[in-house]
C-alpha positions in Angstrom: -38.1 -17.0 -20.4 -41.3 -17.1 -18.4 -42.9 -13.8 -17.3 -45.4 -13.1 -14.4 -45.9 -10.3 -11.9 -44.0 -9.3 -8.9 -45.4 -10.1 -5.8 -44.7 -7.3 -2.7 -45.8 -10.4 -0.8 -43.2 -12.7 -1.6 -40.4 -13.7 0.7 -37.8 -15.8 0.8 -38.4 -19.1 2.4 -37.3 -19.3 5.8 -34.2 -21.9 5.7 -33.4 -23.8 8.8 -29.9 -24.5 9.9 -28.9 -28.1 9.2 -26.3 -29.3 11.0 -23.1 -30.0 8.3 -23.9 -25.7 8.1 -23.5 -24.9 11.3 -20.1 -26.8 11.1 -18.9 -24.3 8.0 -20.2 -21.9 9.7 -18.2 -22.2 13.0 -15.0 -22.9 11.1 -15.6 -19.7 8.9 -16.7 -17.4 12.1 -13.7 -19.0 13.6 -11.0 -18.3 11.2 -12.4 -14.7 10.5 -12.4 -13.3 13.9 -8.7 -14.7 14.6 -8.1 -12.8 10.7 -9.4 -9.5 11.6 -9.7 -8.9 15.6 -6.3 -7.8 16.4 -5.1 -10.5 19.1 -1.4 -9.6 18.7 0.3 -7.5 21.1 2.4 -5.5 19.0 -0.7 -4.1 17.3 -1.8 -2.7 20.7 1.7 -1.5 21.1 1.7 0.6 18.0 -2.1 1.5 18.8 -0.6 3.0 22.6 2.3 4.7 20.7 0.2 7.3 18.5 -0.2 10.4 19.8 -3.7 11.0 19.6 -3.6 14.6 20.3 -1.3 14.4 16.8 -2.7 12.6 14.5 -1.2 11.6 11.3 -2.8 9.7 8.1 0.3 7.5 8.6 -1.2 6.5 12.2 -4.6 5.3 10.6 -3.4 3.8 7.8 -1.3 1.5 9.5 -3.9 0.6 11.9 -6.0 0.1 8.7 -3.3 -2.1 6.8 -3.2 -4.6 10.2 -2.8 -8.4 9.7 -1.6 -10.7 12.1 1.5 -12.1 11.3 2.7 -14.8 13.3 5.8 -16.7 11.3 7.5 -13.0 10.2 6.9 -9.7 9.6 4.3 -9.9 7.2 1.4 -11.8 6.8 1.9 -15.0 4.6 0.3 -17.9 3.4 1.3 -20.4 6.1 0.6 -17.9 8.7 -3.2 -18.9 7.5 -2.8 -22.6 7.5 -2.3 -22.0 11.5 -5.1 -20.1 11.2 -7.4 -22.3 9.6 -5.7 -24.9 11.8 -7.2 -22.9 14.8 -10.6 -22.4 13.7 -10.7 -26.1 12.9 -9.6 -27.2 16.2 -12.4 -24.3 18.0 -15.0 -25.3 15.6 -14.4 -29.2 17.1 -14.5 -27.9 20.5 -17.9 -25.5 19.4 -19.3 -29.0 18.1 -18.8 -31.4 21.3 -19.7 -28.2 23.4 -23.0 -27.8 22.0 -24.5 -31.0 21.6 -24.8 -31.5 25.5 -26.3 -27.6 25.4 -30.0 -27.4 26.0 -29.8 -24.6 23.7 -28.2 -24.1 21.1 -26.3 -20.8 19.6 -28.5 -18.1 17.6 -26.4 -18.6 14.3 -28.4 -16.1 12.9 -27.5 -13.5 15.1 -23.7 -14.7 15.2 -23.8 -14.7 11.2 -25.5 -11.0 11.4 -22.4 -9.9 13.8 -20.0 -11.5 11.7 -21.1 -9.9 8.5 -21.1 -6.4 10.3 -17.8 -6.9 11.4 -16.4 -8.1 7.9 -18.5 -5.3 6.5 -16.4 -2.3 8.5 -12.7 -4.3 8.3 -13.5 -4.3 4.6 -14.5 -0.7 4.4 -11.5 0.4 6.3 -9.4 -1.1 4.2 -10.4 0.3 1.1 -10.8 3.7 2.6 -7.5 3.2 3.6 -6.2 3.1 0.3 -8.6 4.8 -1.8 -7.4 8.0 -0.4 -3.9 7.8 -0.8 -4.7 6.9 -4.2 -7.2 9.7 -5.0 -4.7 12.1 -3.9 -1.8 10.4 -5.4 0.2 9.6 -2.7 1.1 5.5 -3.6 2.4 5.7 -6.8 4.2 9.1 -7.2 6.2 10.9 -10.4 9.6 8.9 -11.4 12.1 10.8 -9.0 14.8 12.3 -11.0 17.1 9.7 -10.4 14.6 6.7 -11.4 14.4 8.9 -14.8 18.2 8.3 -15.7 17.7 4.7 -14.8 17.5 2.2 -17.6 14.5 0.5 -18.6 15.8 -2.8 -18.0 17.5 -2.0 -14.3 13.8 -1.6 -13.2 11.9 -5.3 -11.4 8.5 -5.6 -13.0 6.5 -4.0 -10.0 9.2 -0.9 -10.3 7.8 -0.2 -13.7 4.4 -1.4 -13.3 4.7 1.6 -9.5 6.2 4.4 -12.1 3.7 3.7 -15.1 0.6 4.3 -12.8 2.6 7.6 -11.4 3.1 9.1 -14.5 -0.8 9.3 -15.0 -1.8 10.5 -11.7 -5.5 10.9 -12.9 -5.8 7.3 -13.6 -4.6 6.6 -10.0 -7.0 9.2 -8.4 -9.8 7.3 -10.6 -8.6 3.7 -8.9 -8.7 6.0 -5.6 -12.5 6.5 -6.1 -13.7 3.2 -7.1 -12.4 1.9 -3.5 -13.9 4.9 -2.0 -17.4 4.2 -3.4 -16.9 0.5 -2.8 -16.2 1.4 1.1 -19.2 3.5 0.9 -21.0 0.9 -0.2 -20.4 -1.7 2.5 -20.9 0.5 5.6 -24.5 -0.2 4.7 -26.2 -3.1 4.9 -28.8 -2.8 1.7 -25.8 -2.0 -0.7 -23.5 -4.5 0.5 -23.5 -7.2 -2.1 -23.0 -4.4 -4.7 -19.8 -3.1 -2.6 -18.7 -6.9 -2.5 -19.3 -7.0 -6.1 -17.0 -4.0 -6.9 -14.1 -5.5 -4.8 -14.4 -8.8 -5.9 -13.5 -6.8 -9.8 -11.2 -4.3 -8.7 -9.7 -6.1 -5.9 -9.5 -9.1 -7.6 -7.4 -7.5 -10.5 -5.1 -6.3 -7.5 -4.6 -9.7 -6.6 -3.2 -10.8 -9.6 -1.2 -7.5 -10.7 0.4 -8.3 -7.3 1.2 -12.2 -8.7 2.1 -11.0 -12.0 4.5 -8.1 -11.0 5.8 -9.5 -7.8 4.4 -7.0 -5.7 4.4 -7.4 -2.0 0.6 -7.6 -1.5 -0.7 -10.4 -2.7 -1.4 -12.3 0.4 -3.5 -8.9 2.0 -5.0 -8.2 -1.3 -6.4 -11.8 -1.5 -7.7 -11.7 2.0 -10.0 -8.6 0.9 -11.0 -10.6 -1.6 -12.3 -13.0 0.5 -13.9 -11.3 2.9 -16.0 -10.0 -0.4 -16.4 -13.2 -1.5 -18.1 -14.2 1.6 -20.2 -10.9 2.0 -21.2 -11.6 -1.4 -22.1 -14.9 -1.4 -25.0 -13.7 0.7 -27.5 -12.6 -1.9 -26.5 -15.6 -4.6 -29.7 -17.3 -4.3 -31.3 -14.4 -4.5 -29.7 -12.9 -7.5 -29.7 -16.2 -9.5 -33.7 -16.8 -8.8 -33.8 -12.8 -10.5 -31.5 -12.9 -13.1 -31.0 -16.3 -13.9 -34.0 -18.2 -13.3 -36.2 -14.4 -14.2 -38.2 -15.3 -10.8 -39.4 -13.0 -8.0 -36.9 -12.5 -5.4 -36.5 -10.2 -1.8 -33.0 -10.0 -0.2 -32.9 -12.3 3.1 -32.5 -10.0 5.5 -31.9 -10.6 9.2 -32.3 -7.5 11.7 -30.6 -7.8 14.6 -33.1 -6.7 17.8 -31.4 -3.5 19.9 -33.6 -4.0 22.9 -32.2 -1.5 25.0 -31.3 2.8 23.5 -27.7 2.1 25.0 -27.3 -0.4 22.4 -28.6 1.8 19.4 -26.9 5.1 20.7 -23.3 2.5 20.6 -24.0 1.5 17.4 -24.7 5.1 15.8 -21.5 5.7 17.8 -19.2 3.0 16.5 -20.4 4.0 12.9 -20.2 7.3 13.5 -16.1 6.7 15.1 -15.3 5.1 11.7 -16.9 7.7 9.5 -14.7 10.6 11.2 -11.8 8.8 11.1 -11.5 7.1 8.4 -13.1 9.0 5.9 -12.6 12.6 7.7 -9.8 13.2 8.9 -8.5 10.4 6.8 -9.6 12.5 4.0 -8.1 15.7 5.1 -4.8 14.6 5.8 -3.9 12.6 2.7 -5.5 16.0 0.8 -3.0 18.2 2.6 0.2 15.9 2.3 -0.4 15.5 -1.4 -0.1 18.8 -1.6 2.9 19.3 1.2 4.8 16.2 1.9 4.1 12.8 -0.4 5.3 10.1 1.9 7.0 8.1 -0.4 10.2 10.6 -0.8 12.1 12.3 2.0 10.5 15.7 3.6 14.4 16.9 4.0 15.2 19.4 1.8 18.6 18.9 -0.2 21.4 21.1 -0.5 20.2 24.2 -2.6 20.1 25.2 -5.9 21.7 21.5 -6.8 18.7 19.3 -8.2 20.2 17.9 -11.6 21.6 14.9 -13.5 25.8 15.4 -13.7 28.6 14.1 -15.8 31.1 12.9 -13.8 34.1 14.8 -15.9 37.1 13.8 -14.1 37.2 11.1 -11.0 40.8 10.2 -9.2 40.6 7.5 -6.7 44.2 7.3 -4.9 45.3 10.8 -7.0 44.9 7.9 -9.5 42.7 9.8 -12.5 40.1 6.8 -14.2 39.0 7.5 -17.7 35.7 7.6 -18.0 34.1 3.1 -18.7 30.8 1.4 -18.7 32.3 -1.7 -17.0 34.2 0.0 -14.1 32.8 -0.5 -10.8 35.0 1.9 -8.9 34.3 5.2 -11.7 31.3 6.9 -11.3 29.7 7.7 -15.0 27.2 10.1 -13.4 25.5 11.4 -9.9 21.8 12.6 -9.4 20.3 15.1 -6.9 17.0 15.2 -6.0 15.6 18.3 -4.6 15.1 16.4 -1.3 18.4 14.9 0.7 19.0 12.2 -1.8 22.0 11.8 -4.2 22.3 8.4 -6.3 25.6 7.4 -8.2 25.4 5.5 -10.9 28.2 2.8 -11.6 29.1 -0.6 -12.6 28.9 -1.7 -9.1 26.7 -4.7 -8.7 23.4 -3.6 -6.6 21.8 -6.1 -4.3 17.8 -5.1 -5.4 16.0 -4.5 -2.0 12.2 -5.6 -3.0 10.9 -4.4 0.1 7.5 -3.2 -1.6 4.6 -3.8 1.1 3.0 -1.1 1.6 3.8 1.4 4.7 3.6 5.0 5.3 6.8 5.8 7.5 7.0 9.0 9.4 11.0 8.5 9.2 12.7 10.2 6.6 15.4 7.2 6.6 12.4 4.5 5.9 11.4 6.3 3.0 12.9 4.4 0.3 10.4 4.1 -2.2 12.8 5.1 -4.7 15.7 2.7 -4.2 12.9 -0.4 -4.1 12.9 -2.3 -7.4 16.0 -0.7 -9.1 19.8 -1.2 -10.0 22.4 0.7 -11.7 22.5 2.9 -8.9 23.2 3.5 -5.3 20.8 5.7 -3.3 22.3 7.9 -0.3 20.8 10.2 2.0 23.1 12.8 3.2 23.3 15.7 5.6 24.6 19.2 4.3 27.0 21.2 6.8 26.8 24.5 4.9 29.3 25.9 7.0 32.2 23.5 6.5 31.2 22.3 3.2 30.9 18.9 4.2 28.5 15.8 3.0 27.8 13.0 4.9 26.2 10.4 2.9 24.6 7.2 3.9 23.6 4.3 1.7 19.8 3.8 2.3 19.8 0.3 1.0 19.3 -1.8 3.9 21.8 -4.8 2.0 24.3 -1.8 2.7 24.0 -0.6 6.6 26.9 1.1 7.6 28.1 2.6 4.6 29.0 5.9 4.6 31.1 8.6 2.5 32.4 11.9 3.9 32.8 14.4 1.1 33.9 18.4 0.8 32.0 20.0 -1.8 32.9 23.3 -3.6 30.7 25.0 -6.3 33.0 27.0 -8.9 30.0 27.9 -10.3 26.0 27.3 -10.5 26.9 23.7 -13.0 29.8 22.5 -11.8 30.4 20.6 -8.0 34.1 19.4 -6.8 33.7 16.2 -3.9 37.2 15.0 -2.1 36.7 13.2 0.3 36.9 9.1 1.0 34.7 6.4 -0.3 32.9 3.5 1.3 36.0 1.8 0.9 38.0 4.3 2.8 39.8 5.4 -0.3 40.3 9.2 -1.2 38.2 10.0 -4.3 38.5 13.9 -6.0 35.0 13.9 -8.9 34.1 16.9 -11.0 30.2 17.0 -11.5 28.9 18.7 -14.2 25.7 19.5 -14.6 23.3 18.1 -17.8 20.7 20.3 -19.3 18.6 16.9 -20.5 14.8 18.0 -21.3 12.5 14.9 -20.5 10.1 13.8 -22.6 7.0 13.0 -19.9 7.6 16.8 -19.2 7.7 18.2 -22.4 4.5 16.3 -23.4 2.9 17.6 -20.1 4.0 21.0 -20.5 3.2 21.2 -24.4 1.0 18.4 -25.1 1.6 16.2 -28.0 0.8 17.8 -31.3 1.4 15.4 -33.9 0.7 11.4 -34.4 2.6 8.5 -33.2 4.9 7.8 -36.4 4.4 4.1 -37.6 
């Protein structure tokens, strides 16, 4: 390795733009801007619908999350081959366009603008879900009824969701890597170190999303390469230093604000993204991890009910059916959650719903984070008419719209809960519940803490 002194004179050589670059280039400014500047109308829709005047963290993080999707609901990888399809065709136009131009485009400018733009979209992002993982709002505790579900009922991004939220400071430490990486980008002297930190973290995102089936792969990747190309940036650069053990300067191109209306904008568009994103951004996931996680319903249940039940006795038809593993009409037990959710569990086959994108719904119905990924049971939201004694319960599975149960409940006493009623099927059902004093392990380690060794 040579040595030598460093030189506050040196600078990089000034590199002209040859003409096969410019080409790249268009295609890549192109495809980005049709990527990230929302040209779809039902973005603008959702943008009109938000009341301003009330915002919620839901409102910005779906703003936050946007992609265009053109072919379905979500973004997917063919949606990007029309994409890329479109910048080609515009970067063809660009070409023939320019060569009978006088003068050409400043690409040094236009490659300044597009980095500032990929910069923020970047940052946003990962503010978006740094915060809802610092306060751990993604991946929340197993809900009593996914802790009475078998280990093997669970799709690999189920466990892979219920694993992270059982160590909530783990998440929040995830939460604050984006965070700093965000921070990182909304300036440009620390951007290649921000890019660096997503192309590691995100990058692992990626392919937890290809290895668990998660629903993110496609948005995940498309962070990683705008990093990539934020990145790429200061390669030279950081392969003449650290490679080569040569001088080098970051190539730097400062855009010229000739007029104060310009700079005041600018201080203003950075400032706009700093309140919202990080401030009240910030605020709001603090306060609804502490008041209402999004990912289970805000409606209370019915009171003084939570708990895991035998079913002791179940007639269907006054017909009374002994208690079997391989029925799929006999309950073997019933959960309720201390929010309006009960799940039976049965030998009733369960079509999975692997909805698992990410969205936070302000609807209590869309909340069905914990039905996503898991069998063995059926999930129902119901609504409690104290007076009459009456539940109406609702299947939340969206592979089972439209069905409903309509049960009277009577509590003998504070364990035990009698439903009649009818069945999805129309048939009249009479089930005993009896409640289950089962301890659970997470809790007893968190409440006592583990004492002795693993046994061998």
């Amino acid at each position: 390795m040579t040595t030598g002194t460093y030189s506050n004179a040196y600078t990089p050589p000034v590199t002209r733009w040859k003409e096969h670059e410019k080409i790249i280039f268009r295609v890549i400014f192109i495809y980005f801007l049709v990527q990230v500047i929302p040209l779809d109308w039902k973005f603008y829709r959702q943008l009109f619908a938000i009341s301003w005047l009330h915002l919620q963290y839901a409102d910005i993080f779906n703003i936050a999350h946007y992609t265009p999707a053109l072919l379905s609901g979500t973004t997917s990888y063919a949606d990007w081959a029309i994409f890329l399809g479109v910048a080609l065709a515009g970067a063809f136009i660009w070409t023939i366009v320019e060569k009978n131009k006088q003068h050409p485009a400043n690409y040094d400018a236009l490659y300044y603008w597009l980095r500032a733009l990929l910069r923020y979209r970047l940052a946003i992002a990962l503010l978006a879900y740094g915060f809802i993982k610092f306060f751990p709002l993604q991946s929340p505790y197993p809900s009593l009824s996914n802790l009475n579900t078998p280990y093997g009922d669970f799709t690999e991004w189920k466990l892979f969701s219920l694993t992270l939220g059982i160590v909530p400071g783990y998440e929040s430490f995830l939460g604050l890597v984006e965070i700093i990486a965000a921070l990182l980008l909304l300036y440009r002297k620390t951007t290649t170190l921000g890019a660096f930190i997503v192309l590691a973290f995100t990058g692992n995102v990626f392919m937890s999303n290809l290895a668990y089936g998660g629903g993110e792969n496609v948005y995940s990747l498309f962070l990683v390469l705008i990093a990539l190309f934020l990145f790429v940036h200061d390669v030279p650069q950081l392969t003449r230093l650290l490679a080569q053990g040569r001088p080098a300067a970051p190539v730097r191109y400062r855009y010229s604000f000739t007029h104060a209306w310009q700079r005041n904008a600018r201080l203003a568009a950075k400032g706009l993204v700093i309140l919202l994103f990080i401030v009240v951004y910030g605020v709001q996931t603090y306060a609804a991890a502490h008041r209402a996680p999004y990912q289970y319903p805000a409606d209370a249940g019915l009171a003084g009910a939570q708990g895991l039940y035998n079913v002791r006795e179940f007639r269907i038809n006054n017909q009374v059916l002994p208690y079997s593993d391989i029925d799929p009409v006999r309950w073997q037990d019933v959960v309720l959650e201390k929010w309006n959710t009960l799940s039976i569990r049965s030998n009733r086959p369960v079509i999975i719903d692997s909805t698992n994108t990410d969205r936070i719904p302000a609807n209590n119905s869309l909340r069905t984070f914990e039905l996503h990924g898991a069998a063995a049971r059926h999930y129902y939201s119901y609504v409690a008419d104290t007076a009459k004694h009456l539940l109406v319960l609702q299947n939340r599975n969206p592979h089972y719209k439209g069905e409903q149960l309509l049960l009277h409940y009577e509590r003998p006493d504070s364990a035990t809960i009698i439903l009649t009623g009818v069945n999805e099927n129309k048939a009249a059902v009479y089930v005993v519940l009896e409640r289950v004093n089962k301890k659970y392990l997470l809790e007893e380690v968190a409440r006592k803490g583990r004492r002795r060794a693993i046994k061998r």
